[in-house]
N, CA, C and O atoms as CSV, one atom per row, in Angstrom:
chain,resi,resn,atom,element,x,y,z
A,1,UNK,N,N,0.841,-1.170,0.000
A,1,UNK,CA,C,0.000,0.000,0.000
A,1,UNK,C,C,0.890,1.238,0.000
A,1,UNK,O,O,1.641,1.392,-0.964
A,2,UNK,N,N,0.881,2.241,1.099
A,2,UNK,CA,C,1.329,3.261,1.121
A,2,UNK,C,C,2.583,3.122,1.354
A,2,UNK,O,O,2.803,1.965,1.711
A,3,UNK,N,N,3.774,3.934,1.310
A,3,UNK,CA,C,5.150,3.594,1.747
A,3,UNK,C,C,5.059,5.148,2.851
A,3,UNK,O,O,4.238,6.056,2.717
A,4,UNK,N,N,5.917,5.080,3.668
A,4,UNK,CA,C,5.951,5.985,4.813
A,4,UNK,C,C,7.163,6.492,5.153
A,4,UNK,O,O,8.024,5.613,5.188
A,5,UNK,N,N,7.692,7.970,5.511
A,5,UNK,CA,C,8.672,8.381,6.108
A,5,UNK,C,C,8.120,9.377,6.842
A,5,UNK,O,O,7.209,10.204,6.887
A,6,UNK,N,N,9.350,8.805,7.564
A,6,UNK,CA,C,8.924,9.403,9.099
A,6,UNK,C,C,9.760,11.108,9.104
A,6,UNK,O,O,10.883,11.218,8.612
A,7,UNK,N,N,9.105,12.202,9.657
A,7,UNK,CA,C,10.193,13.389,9.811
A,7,UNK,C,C,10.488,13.676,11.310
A,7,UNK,O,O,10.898,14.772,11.692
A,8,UNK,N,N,10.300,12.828,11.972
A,8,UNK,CA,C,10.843,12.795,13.325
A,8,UNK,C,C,11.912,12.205,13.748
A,8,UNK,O,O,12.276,12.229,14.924
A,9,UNK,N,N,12.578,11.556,12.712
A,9,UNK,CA,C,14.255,10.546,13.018
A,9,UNK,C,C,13.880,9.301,13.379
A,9,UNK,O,O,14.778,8.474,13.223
A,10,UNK,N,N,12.715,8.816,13.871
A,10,UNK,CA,C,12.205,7.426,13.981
A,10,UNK,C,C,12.160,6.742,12.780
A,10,UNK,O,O,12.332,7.195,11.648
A,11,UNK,N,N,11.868,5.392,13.193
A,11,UNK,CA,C,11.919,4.679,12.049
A,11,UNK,C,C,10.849,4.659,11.435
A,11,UNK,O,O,10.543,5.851,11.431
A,12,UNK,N,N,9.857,3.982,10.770
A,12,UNK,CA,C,8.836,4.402,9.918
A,12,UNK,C,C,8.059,3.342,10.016
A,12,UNK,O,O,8.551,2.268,9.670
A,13,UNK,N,N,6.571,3.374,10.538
A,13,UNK,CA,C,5.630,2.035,10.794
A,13,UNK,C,C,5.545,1.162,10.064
A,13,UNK,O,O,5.322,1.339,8.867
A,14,UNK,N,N,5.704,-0.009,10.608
A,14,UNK,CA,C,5.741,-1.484,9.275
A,14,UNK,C,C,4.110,-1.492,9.259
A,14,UNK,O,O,3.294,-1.104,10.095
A,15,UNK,N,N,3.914,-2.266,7.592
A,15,UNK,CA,C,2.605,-2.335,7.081
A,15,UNK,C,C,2.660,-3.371,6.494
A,15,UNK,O,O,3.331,-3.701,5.516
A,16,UNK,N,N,1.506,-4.234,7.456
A,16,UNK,CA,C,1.096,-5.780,6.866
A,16,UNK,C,C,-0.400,-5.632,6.071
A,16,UNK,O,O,-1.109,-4.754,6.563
A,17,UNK,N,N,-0.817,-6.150,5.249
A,17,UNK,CA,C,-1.940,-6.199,3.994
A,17,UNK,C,C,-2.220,-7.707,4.414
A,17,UNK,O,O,-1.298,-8.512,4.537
A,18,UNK,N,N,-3.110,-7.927,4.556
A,18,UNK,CA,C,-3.875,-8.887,4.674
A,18,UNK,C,C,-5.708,-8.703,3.475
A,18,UNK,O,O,-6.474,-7.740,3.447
A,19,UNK,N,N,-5.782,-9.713,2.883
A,19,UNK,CA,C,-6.805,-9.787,1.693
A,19,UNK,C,C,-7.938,-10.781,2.104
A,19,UNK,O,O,-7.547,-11.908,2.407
A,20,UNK,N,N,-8.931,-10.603,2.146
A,20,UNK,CA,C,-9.818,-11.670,2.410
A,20,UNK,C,C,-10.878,-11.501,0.675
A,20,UNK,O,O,-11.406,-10.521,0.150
A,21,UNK,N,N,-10.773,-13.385,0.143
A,21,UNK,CA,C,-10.699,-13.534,-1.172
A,21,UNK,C,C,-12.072,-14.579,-1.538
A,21,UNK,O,O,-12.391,-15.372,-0.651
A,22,UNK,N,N,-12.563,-14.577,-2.330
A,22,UNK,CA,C,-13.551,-15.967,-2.490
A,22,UNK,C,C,-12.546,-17.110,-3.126
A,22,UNK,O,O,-12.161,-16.974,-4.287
A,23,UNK,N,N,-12.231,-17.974,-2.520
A,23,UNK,CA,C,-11.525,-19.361,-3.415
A,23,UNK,C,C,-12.114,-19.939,-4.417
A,23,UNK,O,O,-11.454,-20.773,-5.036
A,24,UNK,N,N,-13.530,-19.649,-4.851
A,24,UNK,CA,C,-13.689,-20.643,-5.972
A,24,UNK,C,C,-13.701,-19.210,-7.071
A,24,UNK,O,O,-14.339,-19.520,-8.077
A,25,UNK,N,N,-13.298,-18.083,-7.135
A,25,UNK,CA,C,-13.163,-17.613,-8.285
A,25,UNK,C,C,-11.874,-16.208,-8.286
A,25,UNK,O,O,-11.858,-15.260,-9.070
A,26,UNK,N,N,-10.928,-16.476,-7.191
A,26,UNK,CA,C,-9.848,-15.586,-6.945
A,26,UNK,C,C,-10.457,-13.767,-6.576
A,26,UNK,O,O,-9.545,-12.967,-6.367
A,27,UNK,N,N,-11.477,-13.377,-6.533
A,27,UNK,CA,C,-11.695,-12.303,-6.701
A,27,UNK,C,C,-11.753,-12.003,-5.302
A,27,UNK,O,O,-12.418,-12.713,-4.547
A,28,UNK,N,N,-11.127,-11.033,-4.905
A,28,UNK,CA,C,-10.600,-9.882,-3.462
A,28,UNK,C,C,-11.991,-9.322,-3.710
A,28,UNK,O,O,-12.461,-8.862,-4.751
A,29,UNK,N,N,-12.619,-9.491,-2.333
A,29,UNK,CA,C,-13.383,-8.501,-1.643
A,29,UNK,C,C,-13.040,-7.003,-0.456
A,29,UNK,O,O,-13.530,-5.906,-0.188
A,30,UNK,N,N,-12.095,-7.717,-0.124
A,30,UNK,CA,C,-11.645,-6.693,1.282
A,30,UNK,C,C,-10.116,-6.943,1.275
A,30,UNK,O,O,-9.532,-8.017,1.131
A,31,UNK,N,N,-9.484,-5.418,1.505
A,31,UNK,CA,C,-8.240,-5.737,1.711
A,31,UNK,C,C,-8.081,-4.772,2.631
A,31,UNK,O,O,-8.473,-3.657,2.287
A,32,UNK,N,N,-7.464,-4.920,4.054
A,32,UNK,CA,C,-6.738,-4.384,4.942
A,32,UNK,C,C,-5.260,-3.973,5.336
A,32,UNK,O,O,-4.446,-4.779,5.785
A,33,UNK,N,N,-5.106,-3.168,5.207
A,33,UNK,CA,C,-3.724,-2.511,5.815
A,33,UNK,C,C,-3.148,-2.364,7.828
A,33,UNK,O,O,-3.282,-1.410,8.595
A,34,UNK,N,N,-2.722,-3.315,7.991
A,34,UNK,CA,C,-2.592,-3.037,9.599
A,34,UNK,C,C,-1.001,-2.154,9.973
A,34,UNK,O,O,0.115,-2.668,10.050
A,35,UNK,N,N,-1.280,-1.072,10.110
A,35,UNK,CA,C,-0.250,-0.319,10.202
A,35,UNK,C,C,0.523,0.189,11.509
A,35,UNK,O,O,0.156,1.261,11.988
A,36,UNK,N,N,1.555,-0.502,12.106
A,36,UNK,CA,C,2.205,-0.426,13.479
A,36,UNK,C,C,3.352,-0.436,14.405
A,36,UNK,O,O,3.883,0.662,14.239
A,37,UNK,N,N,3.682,-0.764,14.847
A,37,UNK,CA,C,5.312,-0.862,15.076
A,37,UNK,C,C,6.183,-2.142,14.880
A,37,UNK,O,O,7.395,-2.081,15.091
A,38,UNK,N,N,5.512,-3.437,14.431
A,38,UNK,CA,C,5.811,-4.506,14.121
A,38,UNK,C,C,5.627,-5.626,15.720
A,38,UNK,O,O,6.117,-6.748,15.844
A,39,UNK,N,N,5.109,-5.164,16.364
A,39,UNK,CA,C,4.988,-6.147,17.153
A,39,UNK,C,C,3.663,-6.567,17.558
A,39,UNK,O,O,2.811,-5.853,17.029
A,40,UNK,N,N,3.125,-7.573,18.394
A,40,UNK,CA,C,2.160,-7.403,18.355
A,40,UNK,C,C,1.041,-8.254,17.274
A,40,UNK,O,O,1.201,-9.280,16.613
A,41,UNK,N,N,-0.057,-7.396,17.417
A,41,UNK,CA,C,-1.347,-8.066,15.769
A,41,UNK,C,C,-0.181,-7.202,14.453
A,41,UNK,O,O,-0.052,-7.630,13.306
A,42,UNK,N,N,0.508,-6.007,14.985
A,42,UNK,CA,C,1.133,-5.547,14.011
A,42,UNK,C,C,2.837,-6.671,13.203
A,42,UNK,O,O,3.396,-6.277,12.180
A,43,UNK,N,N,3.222,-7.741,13.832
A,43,UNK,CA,C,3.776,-8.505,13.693
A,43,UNK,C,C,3.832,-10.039,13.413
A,43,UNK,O,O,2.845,-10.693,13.749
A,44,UNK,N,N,4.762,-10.603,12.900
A,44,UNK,CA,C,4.703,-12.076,12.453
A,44,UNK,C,C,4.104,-12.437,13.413
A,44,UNK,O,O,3.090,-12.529,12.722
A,45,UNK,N,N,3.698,-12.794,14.562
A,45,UNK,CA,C,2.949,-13.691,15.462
A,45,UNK,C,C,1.610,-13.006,15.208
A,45,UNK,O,O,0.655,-13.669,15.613
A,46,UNK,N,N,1.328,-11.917,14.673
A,46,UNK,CA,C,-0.413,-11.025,14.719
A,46,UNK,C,C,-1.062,-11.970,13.602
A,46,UNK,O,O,-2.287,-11.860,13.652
A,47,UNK,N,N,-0.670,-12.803,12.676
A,47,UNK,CA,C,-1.254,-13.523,11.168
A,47,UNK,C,C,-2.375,-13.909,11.770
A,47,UNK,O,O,-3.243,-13.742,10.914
A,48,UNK,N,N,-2.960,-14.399,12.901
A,48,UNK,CA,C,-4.352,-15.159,13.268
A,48,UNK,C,C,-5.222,-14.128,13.719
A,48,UNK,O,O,-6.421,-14.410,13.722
A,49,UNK,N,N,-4.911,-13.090,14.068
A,49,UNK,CA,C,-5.464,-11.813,14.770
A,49,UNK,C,C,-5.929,-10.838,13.632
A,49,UNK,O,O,-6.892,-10.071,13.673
A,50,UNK,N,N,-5.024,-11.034,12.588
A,50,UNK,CA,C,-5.350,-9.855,11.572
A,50,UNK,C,C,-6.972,-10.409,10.510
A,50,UNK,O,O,-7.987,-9.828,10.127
A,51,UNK,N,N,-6.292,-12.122,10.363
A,51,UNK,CA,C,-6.996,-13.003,10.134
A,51,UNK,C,C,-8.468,-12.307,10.124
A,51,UNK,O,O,-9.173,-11.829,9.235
A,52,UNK,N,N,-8.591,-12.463,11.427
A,52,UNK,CA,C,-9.783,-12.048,12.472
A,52,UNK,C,C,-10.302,-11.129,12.144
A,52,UNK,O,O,-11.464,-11.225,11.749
A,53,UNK,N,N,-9.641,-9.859,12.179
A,53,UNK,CA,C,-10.090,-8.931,11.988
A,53,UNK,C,C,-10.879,-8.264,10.729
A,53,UNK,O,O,-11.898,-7.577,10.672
A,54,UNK,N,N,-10.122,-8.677,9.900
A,54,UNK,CA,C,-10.080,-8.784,7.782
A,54,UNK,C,C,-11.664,-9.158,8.223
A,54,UNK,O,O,-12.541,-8.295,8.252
A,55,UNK,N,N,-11.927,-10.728,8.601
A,55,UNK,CA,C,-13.118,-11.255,8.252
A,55,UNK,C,C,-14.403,-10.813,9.326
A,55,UNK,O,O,-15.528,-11.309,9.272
A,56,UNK,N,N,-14.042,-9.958,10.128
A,56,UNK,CA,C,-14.996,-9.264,11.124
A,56,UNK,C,C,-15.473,-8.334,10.073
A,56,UNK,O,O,-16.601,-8.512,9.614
A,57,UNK,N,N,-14.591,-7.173,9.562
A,57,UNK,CA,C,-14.960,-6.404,8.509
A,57,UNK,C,C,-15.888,-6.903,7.311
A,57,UNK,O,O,-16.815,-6.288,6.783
A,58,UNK,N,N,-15.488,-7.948,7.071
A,58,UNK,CA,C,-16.221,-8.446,5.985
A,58,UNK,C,C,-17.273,-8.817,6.163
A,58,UNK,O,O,-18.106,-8.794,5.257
A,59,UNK,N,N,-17.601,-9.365,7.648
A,59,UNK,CA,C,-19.315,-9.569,7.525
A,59,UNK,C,C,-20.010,-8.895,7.775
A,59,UNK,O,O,-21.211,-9.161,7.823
A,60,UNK,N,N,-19.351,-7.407,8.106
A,60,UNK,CA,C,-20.573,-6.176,7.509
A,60,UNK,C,C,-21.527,-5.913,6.522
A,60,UNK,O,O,-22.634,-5.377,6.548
A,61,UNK,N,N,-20.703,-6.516,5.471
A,61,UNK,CA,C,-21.086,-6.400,4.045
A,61,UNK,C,C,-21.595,-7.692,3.161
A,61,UNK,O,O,-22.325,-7.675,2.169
A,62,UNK,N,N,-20.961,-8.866,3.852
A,62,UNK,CA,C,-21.601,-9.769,3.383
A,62,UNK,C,C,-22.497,-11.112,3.619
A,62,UNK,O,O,-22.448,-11.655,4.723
A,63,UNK,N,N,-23.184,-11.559,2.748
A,63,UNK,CA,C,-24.508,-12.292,3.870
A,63,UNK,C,C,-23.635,-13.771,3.834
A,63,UNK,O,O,-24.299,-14.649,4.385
A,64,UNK,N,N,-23.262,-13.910,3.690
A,64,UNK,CA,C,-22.219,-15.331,3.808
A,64,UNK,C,C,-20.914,-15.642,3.651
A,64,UNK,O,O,-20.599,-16.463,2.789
A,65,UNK,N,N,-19.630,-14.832,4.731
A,65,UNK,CA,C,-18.893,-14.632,4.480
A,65,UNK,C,C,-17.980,-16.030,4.635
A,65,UNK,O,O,-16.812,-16.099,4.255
A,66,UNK,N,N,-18.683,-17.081,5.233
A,66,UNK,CA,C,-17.558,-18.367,5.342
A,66,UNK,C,C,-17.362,-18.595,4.846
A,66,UNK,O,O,-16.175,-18.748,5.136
A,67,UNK,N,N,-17.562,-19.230,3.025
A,67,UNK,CA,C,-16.513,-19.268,2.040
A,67,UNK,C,C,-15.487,-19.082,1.767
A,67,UNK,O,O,-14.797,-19.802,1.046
A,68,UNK,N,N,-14.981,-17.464,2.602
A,68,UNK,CA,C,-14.107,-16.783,2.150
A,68,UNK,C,C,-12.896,-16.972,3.031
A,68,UNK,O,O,-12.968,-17.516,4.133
A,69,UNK,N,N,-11.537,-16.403,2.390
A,69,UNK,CA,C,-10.605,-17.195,2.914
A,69,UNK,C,C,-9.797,-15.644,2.869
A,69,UNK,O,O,-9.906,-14.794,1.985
A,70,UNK,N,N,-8.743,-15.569,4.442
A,70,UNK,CA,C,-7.418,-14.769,4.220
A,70,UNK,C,C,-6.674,-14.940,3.246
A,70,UNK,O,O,-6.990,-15.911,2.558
A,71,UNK,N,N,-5.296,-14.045,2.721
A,71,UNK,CA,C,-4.704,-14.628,2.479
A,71,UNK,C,C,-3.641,-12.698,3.074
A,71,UNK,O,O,-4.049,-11.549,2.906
A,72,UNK,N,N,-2.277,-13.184,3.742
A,72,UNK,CA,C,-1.323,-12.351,4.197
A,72,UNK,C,C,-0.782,-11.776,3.192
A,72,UNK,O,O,-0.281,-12.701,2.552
A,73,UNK,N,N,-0.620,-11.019,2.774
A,73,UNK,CA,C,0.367,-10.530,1.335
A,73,UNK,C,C,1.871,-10.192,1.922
A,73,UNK,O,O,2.020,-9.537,2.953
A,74,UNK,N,N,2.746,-10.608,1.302
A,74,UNK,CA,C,3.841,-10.292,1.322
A,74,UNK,C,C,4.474,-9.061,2.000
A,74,UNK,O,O,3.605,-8.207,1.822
A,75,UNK,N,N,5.506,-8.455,2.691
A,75,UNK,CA,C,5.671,-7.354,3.069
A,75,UNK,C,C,6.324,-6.195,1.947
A,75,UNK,O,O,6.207,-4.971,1.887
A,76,UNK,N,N,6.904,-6.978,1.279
A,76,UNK,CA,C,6.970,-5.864,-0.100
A,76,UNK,C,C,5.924,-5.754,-1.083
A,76,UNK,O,O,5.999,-5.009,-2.060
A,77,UNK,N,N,4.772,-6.637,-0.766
A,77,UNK,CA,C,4.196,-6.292,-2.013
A,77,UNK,C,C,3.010,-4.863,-1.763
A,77,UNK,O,O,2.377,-4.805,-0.708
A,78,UNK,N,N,2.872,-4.028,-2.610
A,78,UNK,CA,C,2.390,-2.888,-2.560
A,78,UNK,C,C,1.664,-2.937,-3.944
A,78,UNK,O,O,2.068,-3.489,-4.967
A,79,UNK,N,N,0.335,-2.139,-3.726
A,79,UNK,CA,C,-0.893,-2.450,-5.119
A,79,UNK,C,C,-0.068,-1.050,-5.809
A,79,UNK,O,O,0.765,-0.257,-5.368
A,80,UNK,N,N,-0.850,-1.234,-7.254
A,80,UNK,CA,C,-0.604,-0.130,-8.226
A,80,UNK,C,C,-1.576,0.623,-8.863
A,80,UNK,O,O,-2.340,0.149,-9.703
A,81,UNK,N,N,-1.579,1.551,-8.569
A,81,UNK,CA,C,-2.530,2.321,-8.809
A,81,UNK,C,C,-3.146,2.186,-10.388
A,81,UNK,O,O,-2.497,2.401,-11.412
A,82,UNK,N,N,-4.494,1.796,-10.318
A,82,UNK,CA,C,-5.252,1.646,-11.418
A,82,UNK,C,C,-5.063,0.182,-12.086
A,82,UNK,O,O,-5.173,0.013,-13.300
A,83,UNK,N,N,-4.748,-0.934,-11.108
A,83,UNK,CA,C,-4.587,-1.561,-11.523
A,83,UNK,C,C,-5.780,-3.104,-10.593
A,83,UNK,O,O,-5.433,-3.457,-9.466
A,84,UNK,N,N,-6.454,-3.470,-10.949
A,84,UNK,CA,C,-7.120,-4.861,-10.207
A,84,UNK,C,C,-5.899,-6.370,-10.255
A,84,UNK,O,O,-5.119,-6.980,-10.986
A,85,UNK,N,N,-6.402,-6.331,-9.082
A,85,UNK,CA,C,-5.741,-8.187,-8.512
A,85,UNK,C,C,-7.424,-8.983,-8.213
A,85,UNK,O,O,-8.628,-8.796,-8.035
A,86,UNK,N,N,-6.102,-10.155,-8.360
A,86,UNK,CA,C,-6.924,-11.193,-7.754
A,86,UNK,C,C,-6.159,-12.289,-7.250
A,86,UNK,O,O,-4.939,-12.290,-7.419
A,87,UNK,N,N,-6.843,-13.405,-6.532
A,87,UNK,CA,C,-5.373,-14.650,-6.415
A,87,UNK,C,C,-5.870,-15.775,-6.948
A,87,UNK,O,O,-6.972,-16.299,-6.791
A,88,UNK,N,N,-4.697,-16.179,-7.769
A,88,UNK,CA,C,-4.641,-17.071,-8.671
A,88,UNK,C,C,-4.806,-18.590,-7.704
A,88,UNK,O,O,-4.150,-18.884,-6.704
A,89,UNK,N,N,-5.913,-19.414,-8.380
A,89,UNK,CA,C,-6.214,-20.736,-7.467
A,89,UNK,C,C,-5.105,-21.469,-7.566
A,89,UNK,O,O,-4.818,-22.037,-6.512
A,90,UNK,N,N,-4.270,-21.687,-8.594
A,90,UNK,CA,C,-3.818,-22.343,-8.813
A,90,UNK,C,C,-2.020,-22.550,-8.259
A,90,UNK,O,O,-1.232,-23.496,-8.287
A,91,UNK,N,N,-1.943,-21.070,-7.764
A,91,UNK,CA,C,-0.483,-20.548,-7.482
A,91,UNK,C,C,-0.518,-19.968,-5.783
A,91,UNK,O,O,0.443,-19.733,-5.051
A,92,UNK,N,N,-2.285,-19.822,-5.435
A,92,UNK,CA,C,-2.642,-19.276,-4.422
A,92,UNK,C,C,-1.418,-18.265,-3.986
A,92,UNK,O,O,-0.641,-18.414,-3.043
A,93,UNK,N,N,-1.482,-16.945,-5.168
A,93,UNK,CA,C,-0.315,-15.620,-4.905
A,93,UNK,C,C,-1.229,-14.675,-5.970
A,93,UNK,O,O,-1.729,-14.895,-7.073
A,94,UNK,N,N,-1.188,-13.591,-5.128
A,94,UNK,CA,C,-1.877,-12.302,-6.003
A,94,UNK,C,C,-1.354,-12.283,-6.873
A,94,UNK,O,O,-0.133,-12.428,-6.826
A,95,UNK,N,N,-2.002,-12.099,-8.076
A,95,UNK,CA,C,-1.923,-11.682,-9.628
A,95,UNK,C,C,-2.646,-10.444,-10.097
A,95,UNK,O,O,-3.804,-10.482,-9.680
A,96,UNK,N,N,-2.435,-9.511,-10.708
A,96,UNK,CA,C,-3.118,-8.961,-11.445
A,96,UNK,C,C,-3.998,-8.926,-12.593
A,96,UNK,O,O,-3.351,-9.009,-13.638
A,97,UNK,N,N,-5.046,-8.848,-12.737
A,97,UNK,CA,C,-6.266,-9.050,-13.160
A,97,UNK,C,C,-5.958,-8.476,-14.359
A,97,UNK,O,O,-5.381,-7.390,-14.331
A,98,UNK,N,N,-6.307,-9.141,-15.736
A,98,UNK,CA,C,-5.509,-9.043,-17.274
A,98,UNK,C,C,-7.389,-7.752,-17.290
A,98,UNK,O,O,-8.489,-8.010,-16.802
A,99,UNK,N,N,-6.834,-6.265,-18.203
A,99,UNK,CA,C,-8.104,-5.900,-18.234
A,99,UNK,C,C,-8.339,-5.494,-19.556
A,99,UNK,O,O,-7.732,-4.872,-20.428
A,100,UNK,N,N,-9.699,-6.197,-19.380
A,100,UNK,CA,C,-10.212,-5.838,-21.253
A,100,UNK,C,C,-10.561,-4.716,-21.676
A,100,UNK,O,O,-11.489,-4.068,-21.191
A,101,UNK,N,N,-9.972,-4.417,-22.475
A,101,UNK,CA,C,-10.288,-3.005,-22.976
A,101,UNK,C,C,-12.038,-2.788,-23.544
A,101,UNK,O,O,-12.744,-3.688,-24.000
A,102,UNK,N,N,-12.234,-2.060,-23.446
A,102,UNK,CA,C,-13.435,-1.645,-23.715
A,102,UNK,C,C,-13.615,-1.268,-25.347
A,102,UNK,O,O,-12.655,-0.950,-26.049
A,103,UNK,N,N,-14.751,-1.339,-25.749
A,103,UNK,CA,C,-15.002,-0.995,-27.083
A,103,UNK,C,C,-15.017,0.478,-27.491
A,103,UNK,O,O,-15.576,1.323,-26.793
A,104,UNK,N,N,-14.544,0.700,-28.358
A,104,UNK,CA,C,-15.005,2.521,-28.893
A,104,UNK,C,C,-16.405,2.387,-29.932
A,104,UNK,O,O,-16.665,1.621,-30.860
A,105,UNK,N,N,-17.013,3.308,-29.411
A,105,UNK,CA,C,-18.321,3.390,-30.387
A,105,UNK,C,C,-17.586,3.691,-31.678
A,105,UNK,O,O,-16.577,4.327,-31.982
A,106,UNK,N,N,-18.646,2.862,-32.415
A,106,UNK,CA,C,-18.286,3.252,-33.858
A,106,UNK,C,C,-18.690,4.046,-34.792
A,106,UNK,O,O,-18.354,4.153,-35.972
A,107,UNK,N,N,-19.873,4.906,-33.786
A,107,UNK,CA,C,-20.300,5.962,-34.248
A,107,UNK,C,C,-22.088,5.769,-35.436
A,107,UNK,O,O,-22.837,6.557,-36.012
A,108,UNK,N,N,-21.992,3.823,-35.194
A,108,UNK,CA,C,-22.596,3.997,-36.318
A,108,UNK,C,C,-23.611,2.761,-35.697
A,108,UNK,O,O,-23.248,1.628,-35.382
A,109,UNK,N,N,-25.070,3.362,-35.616
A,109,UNK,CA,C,-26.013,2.219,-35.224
A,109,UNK,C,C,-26.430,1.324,-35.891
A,109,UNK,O,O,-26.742,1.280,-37.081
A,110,UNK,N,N,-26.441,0.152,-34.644
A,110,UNK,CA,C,-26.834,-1.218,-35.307
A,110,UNK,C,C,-28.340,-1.333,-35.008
A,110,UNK,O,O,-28.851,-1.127,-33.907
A,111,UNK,N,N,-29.032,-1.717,-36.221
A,111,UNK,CA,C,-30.594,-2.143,-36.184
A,111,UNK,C,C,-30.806,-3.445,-35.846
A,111,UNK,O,O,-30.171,-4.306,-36.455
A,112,UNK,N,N,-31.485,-3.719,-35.092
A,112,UNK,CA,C,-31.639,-5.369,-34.287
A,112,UNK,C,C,-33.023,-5.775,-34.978
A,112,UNK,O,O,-33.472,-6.918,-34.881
A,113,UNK,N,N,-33.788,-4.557,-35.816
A,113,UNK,CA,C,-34.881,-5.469,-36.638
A,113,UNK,C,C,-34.249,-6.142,-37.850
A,113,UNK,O,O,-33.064,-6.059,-38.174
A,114,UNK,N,N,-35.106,-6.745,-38.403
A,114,UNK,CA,C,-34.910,-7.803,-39.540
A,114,UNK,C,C,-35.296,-6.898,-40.624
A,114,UNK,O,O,-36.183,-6.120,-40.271
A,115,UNK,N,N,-34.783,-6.713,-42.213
A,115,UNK,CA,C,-34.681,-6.301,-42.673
A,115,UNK,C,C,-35.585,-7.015,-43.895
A,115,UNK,O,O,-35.329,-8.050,-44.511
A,116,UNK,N,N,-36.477,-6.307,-44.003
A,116,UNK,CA,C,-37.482,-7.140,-45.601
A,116,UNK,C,C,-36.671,-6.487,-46.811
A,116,UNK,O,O,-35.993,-5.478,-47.009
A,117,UNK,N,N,-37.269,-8.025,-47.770
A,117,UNK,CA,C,-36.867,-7.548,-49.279
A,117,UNK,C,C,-38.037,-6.973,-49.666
A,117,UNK,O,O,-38.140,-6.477,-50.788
């Protein structure tokens, strides 16, 4: 997500991303940023806590969230702006979502009646 510097001479808060995903079709519903001093839910021992938390959020919004599964993202990995993920079933690791371009009008209408001789 965000990258951070600090202007106080401290060091700069570590940021864990945690994704909560549907497994039968890779598509991210919720993604969380836990941003802290590294110890703690903010640290390697927090993975069951953040867990937790990701999927507390999520059943705000959704009427059946047990399907859905964490998944921790990497500590370097950071999203790109204008760009969709998802996680791949098969590699279970975020991928970015291939996006189809859209059509340009062609300026020129199509008639959907049938045309007599």
């Amino acid at each position: 997500m965000a990258e951070f510097e600090s202007t106080r001479g401290r060091k700069a808060p570590s940021s864990e991303t945690s994704v909560v995903y549907d497994p039968r079709n890779g598509r991210i519903v919720y993604a969380h940023e836990f941003i802290g001093d590294g110890t703690g839910i903010y640290g390697p021992d927090g993975r069951e806590e953040r867990a937790r938390v990701a999927l507390e959020e999520v059943r705000r919004h959704h009427k059946n969230p047990t399907q859905l599964r964490v998944m921790h993202l990497p500590s370097d990995f950071r999203f790109e702006p204008g760009t969709l993920y998802r996680i791949d079933r098969r590699t279970a690791r975020i991928v970015a979502r291939p996006v189809v371009p859209t059509a340009a009008p062609s300026g020129r209408r199509l008639s959907t009646k049938k045309r007599s001789r």
